[in-house]
C-alpha positions in Angstrom: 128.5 116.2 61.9 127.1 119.4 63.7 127.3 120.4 67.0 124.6 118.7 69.7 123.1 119.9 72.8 122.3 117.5 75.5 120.5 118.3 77.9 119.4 117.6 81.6 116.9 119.1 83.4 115.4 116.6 85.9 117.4 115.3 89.2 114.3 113.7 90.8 114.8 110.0 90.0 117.5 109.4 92.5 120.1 107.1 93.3 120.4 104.1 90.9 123.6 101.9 91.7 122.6 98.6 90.8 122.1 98.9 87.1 125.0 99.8 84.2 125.7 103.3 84.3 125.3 103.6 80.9 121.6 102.2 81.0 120.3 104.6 83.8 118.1 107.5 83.4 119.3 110.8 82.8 117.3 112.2 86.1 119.0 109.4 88.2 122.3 109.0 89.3 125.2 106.9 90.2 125.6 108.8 93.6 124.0 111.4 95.5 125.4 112.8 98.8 124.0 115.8 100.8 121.9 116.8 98.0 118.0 117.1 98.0 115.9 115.5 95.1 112.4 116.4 96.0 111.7 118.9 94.0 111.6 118.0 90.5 113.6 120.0 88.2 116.2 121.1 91.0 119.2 119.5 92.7 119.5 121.5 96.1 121.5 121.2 99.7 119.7 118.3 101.3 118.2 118.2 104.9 120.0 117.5 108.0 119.1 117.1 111.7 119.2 120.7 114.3 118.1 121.4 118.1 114.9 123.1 116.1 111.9 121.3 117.7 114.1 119.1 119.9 113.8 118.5 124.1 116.3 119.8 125.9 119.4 117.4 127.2 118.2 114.9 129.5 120.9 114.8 132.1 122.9 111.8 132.9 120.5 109.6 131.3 122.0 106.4 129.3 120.3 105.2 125.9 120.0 101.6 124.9 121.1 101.7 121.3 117.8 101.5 118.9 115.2 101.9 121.3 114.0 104.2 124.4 112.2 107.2 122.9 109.2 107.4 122.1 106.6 110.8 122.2 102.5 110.9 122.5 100.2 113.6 123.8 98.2 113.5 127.3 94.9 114.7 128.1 96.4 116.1 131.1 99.3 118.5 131.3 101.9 117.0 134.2 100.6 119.7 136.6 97.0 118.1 136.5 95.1 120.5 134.0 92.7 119.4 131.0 94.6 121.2 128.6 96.9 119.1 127.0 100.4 118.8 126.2 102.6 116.8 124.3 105.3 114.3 126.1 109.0 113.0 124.8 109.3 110.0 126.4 112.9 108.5 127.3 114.4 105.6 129.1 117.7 105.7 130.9 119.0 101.9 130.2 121.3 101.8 133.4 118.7 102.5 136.0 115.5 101.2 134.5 113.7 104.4 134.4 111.3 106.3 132.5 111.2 110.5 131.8 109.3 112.3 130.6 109.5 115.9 128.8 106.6 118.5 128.5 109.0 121.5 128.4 110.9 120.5 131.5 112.0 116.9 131.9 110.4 114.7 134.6 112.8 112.3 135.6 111.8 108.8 137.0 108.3 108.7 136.6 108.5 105.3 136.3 111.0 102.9 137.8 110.6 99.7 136.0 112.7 97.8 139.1 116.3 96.5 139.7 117.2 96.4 136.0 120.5 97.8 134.4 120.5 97.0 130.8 116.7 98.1 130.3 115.7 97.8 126.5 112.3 99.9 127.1 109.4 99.4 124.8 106.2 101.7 125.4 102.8 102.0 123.8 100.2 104.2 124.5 95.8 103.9 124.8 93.9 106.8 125.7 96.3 108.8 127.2 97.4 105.8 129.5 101.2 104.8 128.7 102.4 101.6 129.7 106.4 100.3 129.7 108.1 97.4 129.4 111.5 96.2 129.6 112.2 94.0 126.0 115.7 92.8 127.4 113.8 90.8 130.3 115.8 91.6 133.2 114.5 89.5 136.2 114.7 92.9 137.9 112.1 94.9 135.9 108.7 94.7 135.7 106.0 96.3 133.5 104.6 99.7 134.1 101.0 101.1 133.7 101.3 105.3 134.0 98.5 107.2 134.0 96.5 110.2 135.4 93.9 109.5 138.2 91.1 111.7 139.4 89.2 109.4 141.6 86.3 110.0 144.4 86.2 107.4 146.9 83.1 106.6 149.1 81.9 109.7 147.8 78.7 110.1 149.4 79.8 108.0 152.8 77.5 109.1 155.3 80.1 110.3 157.3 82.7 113.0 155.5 85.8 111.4 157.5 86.8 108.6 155.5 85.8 110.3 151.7 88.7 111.2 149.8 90.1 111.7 146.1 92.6 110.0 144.3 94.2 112.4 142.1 97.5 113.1 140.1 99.7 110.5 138.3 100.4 107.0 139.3 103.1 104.3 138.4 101.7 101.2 138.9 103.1 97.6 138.3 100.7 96.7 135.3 99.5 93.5 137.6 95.9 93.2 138.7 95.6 91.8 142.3 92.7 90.3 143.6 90.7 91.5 146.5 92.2 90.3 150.1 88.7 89.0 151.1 89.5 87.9 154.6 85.6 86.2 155.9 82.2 86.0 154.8 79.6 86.2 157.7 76.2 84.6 157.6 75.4 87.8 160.0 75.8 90.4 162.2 74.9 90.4 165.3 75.4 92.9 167.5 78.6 93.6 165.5 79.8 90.3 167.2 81.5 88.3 164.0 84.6 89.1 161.7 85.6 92.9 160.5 88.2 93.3 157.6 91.2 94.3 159.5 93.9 95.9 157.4 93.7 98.6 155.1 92.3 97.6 151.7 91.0 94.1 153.4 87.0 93.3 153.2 84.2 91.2 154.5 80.9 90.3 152.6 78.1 89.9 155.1 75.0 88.0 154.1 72.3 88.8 156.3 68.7 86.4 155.3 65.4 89.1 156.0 63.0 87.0 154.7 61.4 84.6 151.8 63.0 83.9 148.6 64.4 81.6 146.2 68.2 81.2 148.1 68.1 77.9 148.2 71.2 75.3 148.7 74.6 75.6 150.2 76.6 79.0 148.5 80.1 80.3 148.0 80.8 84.0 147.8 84.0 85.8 146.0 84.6 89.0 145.2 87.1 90.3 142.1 88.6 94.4 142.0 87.8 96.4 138.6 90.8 98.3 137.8 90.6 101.1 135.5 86.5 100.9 134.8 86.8 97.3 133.2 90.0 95.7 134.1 89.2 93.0 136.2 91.3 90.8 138.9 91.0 87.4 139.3 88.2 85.8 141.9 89.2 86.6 145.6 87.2 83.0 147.6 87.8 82.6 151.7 87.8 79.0 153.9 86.5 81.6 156.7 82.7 81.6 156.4 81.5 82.1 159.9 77.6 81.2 160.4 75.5 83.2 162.8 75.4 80.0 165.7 78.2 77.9 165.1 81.4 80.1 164.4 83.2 78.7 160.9 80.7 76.7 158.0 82.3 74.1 155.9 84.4 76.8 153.2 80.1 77.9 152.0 76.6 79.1 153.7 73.3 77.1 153.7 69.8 78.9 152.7 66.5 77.5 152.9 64.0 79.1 150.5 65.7 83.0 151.7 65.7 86.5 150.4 69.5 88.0 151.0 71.2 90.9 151.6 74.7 91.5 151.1 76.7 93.9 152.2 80.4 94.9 151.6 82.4 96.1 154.5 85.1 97.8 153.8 88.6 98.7 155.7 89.8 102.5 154.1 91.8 104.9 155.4 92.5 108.4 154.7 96.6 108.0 154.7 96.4 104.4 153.3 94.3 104.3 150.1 93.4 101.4 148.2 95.3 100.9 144.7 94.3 104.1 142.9 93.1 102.2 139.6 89.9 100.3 141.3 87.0 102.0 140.5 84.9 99.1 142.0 84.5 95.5 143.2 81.8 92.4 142.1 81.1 90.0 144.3 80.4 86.7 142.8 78.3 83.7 143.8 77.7 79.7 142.8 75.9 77.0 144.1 77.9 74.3 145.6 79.3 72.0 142.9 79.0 74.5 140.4 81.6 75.7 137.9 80.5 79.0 137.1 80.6 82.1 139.2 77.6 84.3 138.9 77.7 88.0 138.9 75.1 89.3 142.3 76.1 92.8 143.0 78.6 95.7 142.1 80.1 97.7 144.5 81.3 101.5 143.3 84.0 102.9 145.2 82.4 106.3 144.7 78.4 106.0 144.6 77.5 102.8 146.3 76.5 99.4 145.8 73.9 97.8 143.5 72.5 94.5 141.8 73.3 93.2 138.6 71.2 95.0 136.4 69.9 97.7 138.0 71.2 101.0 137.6 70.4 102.8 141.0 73.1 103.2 143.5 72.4 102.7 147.4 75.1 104.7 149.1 77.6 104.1 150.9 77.2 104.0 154.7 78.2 102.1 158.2 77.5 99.0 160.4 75.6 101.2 162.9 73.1 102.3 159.9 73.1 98.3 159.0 73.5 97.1 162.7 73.7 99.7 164.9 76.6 99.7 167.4 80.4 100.2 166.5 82.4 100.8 163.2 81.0 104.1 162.3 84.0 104.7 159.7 83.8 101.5 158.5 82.1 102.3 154.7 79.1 99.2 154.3 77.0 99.2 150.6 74.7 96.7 150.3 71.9 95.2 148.1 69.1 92.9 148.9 68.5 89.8 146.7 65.4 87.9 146.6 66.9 84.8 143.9 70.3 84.2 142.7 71.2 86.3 139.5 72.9 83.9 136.7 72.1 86.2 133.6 76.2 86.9 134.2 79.3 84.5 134.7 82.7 85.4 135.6 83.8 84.3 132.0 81.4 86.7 130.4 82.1 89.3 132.6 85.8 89.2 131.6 87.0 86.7 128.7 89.1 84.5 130.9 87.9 81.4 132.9 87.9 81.4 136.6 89.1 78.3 137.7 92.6 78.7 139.4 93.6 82.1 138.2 95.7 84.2 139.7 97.4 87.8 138.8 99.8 86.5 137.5 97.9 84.5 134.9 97.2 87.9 133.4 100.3 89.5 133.3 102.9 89.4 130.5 106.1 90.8 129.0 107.1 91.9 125.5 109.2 92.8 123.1 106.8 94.4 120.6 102.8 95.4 120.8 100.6 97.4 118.5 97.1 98.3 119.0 94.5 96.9 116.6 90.8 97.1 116.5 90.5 98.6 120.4 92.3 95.3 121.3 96.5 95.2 122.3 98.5 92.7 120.8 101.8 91.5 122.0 104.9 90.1 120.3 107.4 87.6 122.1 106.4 87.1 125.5 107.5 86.2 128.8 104.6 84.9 130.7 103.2 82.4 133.0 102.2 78.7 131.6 100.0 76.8 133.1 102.6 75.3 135.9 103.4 78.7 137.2 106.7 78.7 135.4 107.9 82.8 134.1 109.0 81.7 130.3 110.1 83.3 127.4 108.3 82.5 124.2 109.8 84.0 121.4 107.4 82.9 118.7 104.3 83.4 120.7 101.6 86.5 120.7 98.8 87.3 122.7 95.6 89.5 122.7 93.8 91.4 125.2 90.3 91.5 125.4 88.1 94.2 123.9 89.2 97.5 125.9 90.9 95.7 128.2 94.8 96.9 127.2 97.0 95.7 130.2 94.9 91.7 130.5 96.7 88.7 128.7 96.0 85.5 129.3 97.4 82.3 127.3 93.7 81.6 126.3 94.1 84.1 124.2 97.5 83.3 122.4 97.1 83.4 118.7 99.0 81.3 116.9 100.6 82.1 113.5 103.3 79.9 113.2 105.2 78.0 115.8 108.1 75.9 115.8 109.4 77.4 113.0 112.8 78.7 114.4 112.1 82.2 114.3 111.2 84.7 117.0 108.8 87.6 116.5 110.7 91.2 116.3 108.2 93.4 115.7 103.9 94.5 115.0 102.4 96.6 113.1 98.8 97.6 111.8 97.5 98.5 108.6 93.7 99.4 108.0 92.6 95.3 108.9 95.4 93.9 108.8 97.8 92.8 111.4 101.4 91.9 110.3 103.8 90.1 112.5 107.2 90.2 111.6 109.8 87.7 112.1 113.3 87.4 112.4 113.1 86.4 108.6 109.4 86.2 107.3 106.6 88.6 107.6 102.8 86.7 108.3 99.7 89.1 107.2 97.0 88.0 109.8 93.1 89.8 108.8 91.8 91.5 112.2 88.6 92.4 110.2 86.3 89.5 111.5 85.8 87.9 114.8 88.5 85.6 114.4 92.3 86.4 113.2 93.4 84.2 109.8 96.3 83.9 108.0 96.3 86.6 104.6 99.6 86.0 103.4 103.5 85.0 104.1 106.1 86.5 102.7 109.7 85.1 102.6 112.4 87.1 103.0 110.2 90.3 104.1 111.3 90.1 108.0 113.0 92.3 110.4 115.4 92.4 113.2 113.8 94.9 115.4 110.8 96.8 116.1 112.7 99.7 114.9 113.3 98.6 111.3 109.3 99.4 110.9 107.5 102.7 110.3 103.9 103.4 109.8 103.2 106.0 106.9 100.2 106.9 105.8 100.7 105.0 102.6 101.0 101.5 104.5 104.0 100.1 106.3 107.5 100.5 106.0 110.1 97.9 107.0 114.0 97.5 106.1 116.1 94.4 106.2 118.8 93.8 104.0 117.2 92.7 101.0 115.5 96.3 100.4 113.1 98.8 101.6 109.5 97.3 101.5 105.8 99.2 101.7 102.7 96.8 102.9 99.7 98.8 101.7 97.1 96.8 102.5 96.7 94.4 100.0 100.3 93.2 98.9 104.2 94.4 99.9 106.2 96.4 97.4 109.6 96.9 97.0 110.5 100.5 97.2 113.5 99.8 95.8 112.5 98.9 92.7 111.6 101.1 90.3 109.4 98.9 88.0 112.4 97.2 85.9 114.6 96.1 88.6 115.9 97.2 91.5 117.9 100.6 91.7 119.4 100.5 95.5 122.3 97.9 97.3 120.5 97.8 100.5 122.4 95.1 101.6 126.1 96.3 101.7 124.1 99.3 103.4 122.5 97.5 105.9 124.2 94.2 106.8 126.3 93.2 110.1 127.3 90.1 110.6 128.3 90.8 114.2 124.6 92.8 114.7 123.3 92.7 118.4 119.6 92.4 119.2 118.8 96.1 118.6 121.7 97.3 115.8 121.7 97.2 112.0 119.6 99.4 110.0 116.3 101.5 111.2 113.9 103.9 109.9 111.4 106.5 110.7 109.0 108.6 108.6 108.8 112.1 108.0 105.2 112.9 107.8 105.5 116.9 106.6 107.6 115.9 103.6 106.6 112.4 103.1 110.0 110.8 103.7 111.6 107.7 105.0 115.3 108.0 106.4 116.6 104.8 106.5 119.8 104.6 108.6 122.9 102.8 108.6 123.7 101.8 112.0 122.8 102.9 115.4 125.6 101.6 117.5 128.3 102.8 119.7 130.8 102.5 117.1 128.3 104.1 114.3 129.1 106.8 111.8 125.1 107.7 111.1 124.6 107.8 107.3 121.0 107.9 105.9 119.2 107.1 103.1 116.2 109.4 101.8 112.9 108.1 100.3 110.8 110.3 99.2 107.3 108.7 98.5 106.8 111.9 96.4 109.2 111.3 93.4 109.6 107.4 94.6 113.5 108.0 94.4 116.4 107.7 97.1 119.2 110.5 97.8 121.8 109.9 100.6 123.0 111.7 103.8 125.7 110.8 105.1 127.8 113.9 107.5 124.8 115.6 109.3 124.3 113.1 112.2 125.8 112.6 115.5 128.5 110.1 115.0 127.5 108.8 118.6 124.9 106.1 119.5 121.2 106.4 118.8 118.1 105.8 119.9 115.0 104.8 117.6 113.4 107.8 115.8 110.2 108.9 116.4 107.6 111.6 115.2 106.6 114.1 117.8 103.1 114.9 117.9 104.6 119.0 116.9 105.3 117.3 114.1 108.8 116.8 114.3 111.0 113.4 113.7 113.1 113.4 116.5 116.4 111.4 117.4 118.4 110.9 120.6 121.8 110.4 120.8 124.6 109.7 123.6 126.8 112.8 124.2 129.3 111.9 126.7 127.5 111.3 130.1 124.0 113.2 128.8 121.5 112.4 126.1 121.0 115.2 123.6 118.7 115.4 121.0 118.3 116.2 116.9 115.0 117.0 114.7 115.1 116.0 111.0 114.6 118.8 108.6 114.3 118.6 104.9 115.0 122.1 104.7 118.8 122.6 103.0 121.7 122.8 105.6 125.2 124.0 104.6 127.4 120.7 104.0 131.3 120.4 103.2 130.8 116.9 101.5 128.1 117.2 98.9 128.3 115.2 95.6 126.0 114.1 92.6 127.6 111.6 89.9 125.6 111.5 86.6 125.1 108.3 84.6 127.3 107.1 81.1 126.4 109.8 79.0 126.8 108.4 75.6 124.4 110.5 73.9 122.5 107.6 72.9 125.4 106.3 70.3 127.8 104.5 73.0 129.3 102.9 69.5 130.5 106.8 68.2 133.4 108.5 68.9 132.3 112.3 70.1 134.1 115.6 70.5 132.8 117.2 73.9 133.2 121.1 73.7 131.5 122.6 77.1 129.4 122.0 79.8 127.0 124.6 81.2 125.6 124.5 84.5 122.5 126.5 85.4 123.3 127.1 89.1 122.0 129.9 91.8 123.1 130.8 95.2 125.9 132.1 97.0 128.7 129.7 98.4 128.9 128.3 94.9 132.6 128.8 95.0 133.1 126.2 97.1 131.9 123.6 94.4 133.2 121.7 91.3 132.9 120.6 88.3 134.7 117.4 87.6 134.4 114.2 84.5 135.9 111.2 83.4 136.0 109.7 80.3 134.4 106.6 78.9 133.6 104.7 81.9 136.7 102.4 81.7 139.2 101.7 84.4 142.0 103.1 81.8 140.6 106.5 82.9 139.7 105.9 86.8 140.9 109.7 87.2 138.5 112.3 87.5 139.7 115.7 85.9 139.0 118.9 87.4 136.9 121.2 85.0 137.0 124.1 87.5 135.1 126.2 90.2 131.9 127.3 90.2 131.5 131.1 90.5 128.9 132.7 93.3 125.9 132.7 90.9 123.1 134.9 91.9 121.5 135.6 88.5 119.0 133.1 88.0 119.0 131.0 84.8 122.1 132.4 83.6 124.1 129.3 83.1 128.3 129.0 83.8 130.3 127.6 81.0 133.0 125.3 81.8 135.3 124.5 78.9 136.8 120.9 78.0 140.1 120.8 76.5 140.9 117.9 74.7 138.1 116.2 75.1 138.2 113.9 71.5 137.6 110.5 70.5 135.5 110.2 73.4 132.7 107.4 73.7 130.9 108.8 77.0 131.6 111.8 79.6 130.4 110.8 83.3 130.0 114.5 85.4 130.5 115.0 88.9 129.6 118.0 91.3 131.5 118.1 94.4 132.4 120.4 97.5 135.4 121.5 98.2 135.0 123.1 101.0 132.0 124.5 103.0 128.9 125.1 100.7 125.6 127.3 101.6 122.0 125.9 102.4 121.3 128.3 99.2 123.1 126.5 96.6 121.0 124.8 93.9 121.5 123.5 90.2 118.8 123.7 87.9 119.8 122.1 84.4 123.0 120.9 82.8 123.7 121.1 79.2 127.0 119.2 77.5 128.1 120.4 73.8 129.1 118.0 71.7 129.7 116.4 67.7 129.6 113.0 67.4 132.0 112.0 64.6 131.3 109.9 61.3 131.1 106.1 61.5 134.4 104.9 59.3 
């Protein structure tokens, strides 16, 4: 038989360790360690992580393993301007706390409460970000933080009580009603009930003539936080009548045209919570359900009726009454019928019979924003007897625009009772998919009401951090594989099309995992990669898988990382996929780079190599390898014969020299080599090795030897 050249010439499949290694393709491999398969044609020094791109260290803050970081970009610089900037966002687990980086870290902007195992959760809407501890601690609470630039009682016909709210605020994300302490039939000689302490108010309903009042009345009044964010209905027993001091908890009208006007107690050192823009007072007719919108008072411009669009400003009880109050700020609007175009329910989405704030507050271990509408992932929230409950199987929806509101009226439920709990939320074009501990439930957004798409066995998560969203669909890892949603169906990415090609579960499975450990994943947007890690733990030696949605193939990394606990990973809006990590009694922080870093422990192991006759004995002469790059010295060449454990030994076929003639290939003779059935090669460090070192082909000589 004549001498035979087999060649290979393609790296770019990846990692296959599931099937024989006889029956893999020649452009995958049994192993790949610090190597980089992305481009196709060339095996090169993989990626690792640098301080390239990364915040500075953050002090003495303490990371809650898998969780805590998380990066968006403001409006508004930290100093106040309209710029811009990008944040890093970081929780420190022992105090509860929130900072922030835009170039210089910002520590404590939020202070979630008495907490000190905080497991901090953030998302983000219009440049507002809110915070929430996952963990539960009694202690903590949840955090609205945003930028306010606020007028109040702007055009106050006196200039010493106007004022501006401005800079950034923490604010408990909890939506107070009004403290409405009287309403007063009327004002006489400024004889009948003023609010009294800062922030308290009066309505004062003053009859001036014919109209269609008509009955006996109740008055309340609700706060708009944040333009459209609405408080639950403020109602008084104090109603005092013009002639007999207190009415019977309403106010009787006979066939009356009404004015009502807002008094209001505001201070210049003492301001009202910086997120109302404005108040609505409400009315019903005795025996009536529904509350009525009347009038809406605007903090800045004034007061006017439902449905008209002019302001009246703001002014005082001596332009309304003369005599007294002159800082007191009074709007008013004058009525001639009852206005029921409006209720409280269609004002808001949420009934108004016995609410209170904290009827609309919740906590969360997961959210994601779909369709202008937040939706969160087991909650702790009131029920209906004022009890604070975990439900691990429920999720809620806020209204339309209305991100920090959740009330159990709007709970959508999936599937309850089924003995899982709900780790994480995602979003996909229409579709909203709720993971659980071990199914995944595709819910369609796309209409007015949510339905069940699809449930897929076997497809959930542990964590919030086992999810990614690419801009091919979702990612998620557990320890049955890595998995894509893309909008219509979810495909294993670690299948190739004939079975799969990676172990994920050896990789990923801990049978002693806490809530936030085991495996998690971010995406690489610049070069289209998922890194799947190991482990994220204090005892964790960080080792990475690499998918590269590219070539659809897997490479490993495995010496790069901090061998420290991690954080979550999360892409910076400069583009960057950033990872924090515990360094003694400070955080520090790594970027991921595909760009090839020098690494002591690189290795590639080819398939069987039987060249196509496993049945035939072969002589196998040389091996050339087409290699570039200095710091090639520090490489070598190894094999093993035949794939059977009578030959577990790999033998050393030599150095590699410091190649820098490219395509000139280095021969590497075999000795001995006879009677052979299959070779299997292996490159491997030896020491140190460049970021420049690269192989481009492999070629094995060989005679395969008559059949006797």
């Amino acid at each position: 038989m004549p001498k035979k050249l087999y060649h290979i010439s393609q790296f770019h499949d990846g990692i296959n360790d599931v099937f024989n290694l006889s029956d893999i393709k020649d452009s995958e491999a049994n192993a790949i360690l610090d190597l980089d398969i992305s481009k196709v044609g060339k095996l090169r020094m993989g990626g690792g992580v640098s301080s390239s791109g990364a915040p500075s260290i953050n002090g003495s803050a303490l990371i809650n393993e898998g969780v805590g970081l998380f990066s968006y970009s403001s409006d508004r610089t930290y100093s106040g301007a309209e710029t811009g900037e990008n944040w890093v966002v970081l929780s420190d687990k022992a105090l509860s706390q929130v900072d922030v980086y835009d170039g210089t870290w910002r520590v404590n902007v939020i202070d979630l409460g008495s907490g000190t195992d905080a497991s901090i959760v953030y998302y983000v809407v219009d440049g507002v970000l809110r915070a929430c501890d996952a963990g539960f601690d009694a202690g903590n609470n949840a955090y609205w933080y945003g930028y306010i630039d606020k007028d109040r009682f702007a055009n106050f016909y006196s200039t010493d009580i106007s004022y501006t709210d401005t800079g950034w605020y923490a604010k408990k994300n909890q939506f107070s009603a009004p403290s409405l302490e009287a309403v007063n039939e009327e004002i006489v000689a400024y004889s009948y009930t003023i609010p009294a302490a800062n922030g308290g108010m009066v309505i004062n309903v003053t009859e001036t003539g014919t109209g269609s009042w008509d009955g006996d009345y109740e008055f309340a009044i609700s706060a708009v936080y944040n333009d459209n964010e609405e408080s639950p209905l403020a109602t008084t027993g104090t109603y005092k009548e013009s002639d007999s001091g207190i009415a019977n908890d309403y106010l009787s009208f006979s066939t009356s045209n009404l004015k009502l006007v807002l008094s209001i107690k505001a201070t210049l050192t003492t301001h009202i919570d910086e997120r109302i823009t404005k108040y609505k007072i409400y009315s019903r007719e005795v025996g009536n359900q529904d509350w009525t919108l009347q009038a809406i008072y605007n903090l800045a411009r004034g007061s006017m009726a439902n449905g008209e669009s002019d302001y009246n400003q703001w002014q005082t009880l001596t332009e309304y009454y003369g005599g007294g109050a002159s800082s007191l700020p009074c709007a008013g609007v004058t009525l001639t019928a009852p206005i029921s175009s409006d209720t409280y329910l269609s004002e808001t989405g949420y009934p108004s019979a016995g609410i209170a704030k904290e009827d609309l507050y919740a906590e969360y271990k997961t959210s994601v924003l779909a369709g202008r509408r937040m939706y969160i992932g087991n909650v702790k929230a009131y029920n209906e007897d004022n009890e604070f409950i975990e439900m691990n199987d429920a999720m809620y929806r806020s209204p339309t625009n209305k991100f920090d509101i959740f009330h159990r009226d709007n709970k959508v439920d999936v599937a309850i009772n089924d003995g899982e709990s709900i780790t994480a939320l995602a979003v996909y074009d229409d579709k909203l998919l709720q993971f659980k501990d071990r199914t995944l439930y595709v819910i369609n957004i796309g209409q007015d009401i949510e339905f069940l798409e699809g449930t897929y066995s076997f497809r959930g998560v542990r964590a919030q951090n086992c999810v990614a969203t690419t801009e091919y669909g979702i990612a998620f890892v557990n320890e049955y594989g890595l998995f894509l949603f893309d909008g219509s169906t979810v495909r294993d990415l670690t299948d190739a099309g004939v079975g799969q090609r990676i172990d994920m579960g050896s990789f990923y499975y801990d049978p002693d995992y806490t809530d936030w450990s085991g495996s998690f994943i971010g995406y690489y947007q610049d070069d289209k990669q998922l890194l799947v890690f190991n482990d994220n733990t204090t005892d964790a030696v960080a080792q990475a898988y690499v998918y590269d949605f590219r070539t659809n193939s897997f490479s490993y990394i495995g010496t790069t990382f901090p061998e420290k606990p991690l954080t979550n990973l999360t892409q910076t809006q400069d583009g960057y996929l950033l990872l924090g990590y515990q360094d003694s009694t400070k955080v520090s922080f790594k970027t991921w780079s595909s760009s090839p870093v020098a690494s002591s422990s690189i290795k590639w192991d080819s398939k069987y190599i039987d060249f196509g006759a496993p049945s035939l004995r072969k002589k196998i002469y040389k091996v050339y390898v087409s290699h570039w790059g200095s710091g090639a010295s520090k490489v070598k060449l190894y094999y093993r014969l035949n794939g059977t454990e009578s030959t577990p030994d790999w033998v050393d076929a030599g150095e590699f020299d410091n190649n820098t003639e490219y395509g000139v290939p280095q021969e590497f003779a075999l000795s001995g080599v006879n009677n052979a059935y299959s070779i299997q090669l292996r490159i491997k460090a030896i020491g140190e090795v460049s970021s420049a070192f690269q192989v481009n082909d492999i070629s094995i000589v060989y005679r395969s030897k008559n059949v006797k």
